[in-house]
C-alpha positions as CSV (number, residue, x, y, z in Angstrom):
1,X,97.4,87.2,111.1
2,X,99.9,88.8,108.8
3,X,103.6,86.7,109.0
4,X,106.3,88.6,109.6
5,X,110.0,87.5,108.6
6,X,112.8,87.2,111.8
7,X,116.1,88.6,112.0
8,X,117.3,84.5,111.9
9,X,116.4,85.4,107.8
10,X,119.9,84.5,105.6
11,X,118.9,86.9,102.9
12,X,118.3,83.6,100.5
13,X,116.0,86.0,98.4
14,X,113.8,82.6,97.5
15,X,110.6,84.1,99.3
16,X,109.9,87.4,97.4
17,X,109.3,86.0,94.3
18,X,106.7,83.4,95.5
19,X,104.4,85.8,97.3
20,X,101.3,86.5,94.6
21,X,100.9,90.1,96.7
22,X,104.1,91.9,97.0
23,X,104.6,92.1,100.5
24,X,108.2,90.9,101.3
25,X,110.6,93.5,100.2
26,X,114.3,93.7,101.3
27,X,114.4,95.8,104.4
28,X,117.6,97.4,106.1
29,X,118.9,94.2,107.5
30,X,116.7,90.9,106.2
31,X,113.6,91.0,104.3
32,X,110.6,92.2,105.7
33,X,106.8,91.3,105.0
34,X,104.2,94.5,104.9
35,X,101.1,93.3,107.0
36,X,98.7,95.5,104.8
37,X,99.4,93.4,101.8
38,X,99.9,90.1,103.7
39,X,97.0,87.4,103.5
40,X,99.3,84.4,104.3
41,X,98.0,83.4,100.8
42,X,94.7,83.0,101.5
43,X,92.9,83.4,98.0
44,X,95.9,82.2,96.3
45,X,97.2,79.1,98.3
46,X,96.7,76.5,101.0
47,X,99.8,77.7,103.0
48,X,101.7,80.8,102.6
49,X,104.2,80.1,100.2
50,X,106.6,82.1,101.6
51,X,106.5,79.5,104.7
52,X,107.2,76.9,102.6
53,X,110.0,77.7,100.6
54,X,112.3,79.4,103.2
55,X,115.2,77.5,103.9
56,X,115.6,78.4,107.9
57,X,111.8,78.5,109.1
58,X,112.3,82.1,110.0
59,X,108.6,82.9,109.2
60,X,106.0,83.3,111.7
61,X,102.6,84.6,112.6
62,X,102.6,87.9,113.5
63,X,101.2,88.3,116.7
64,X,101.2,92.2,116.4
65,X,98.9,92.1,113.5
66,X,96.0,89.3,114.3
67,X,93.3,88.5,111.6
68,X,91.1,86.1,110.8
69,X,90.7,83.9,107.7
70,X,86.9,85.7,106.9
71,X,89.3,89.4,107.3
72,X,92.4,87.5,105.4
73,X,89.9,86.7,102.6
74,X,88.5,90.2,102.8
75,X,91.8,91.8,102.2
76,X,92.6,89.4,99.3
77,X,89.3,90.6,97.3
78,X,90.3,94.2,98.0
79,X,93.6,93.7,97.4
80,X,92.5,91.9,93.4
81,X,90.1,95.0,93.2
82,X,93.4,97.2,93.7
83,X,95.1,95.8,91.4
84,X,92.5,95.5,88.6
85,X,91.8,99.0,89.0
């Protein structure tokens, strides 16, 4: 599944830098996470790195975009092929 950020986000702007893809950007209100460029760091990381640096734990699954790790892993690779080409 893609993560998606909560309106309980503080605006703390510490989990847009970490994510190796691009997908959190500031949206209207809090920052949001684009589920076509989310892998939850699978290719890059263990955990999702935005998980683990965000101060109040305002970063779940997104049940609204479910995937597994084998179509997590797919989308890394042809998200590096992107961005090679």
């Amino acid at each position: 599944m893609a993560l998606k950020i909560t309106d309980e986000c503080i605006n703390c702007d510490v989990c847009e830098p970490e994510c190796p893809n691009q997908a959190i950007s500031q949206g209207l209100e809090f920052y949001v996470i684009d589920p076509a460029s989310c892998t939850e760091c699978v290719g890059h990381f263990d955990t999702p790195q935005c998980v683990e640096v965000c101060p109040v734990e305002c970063i779940p699954l997104d049940p609204d975009h479910p995937e597994s790790e084998p179509e997590l892993m797919a989308k890394y690779q042809l998200l590096q092929r992107e961005d090679a080409a």
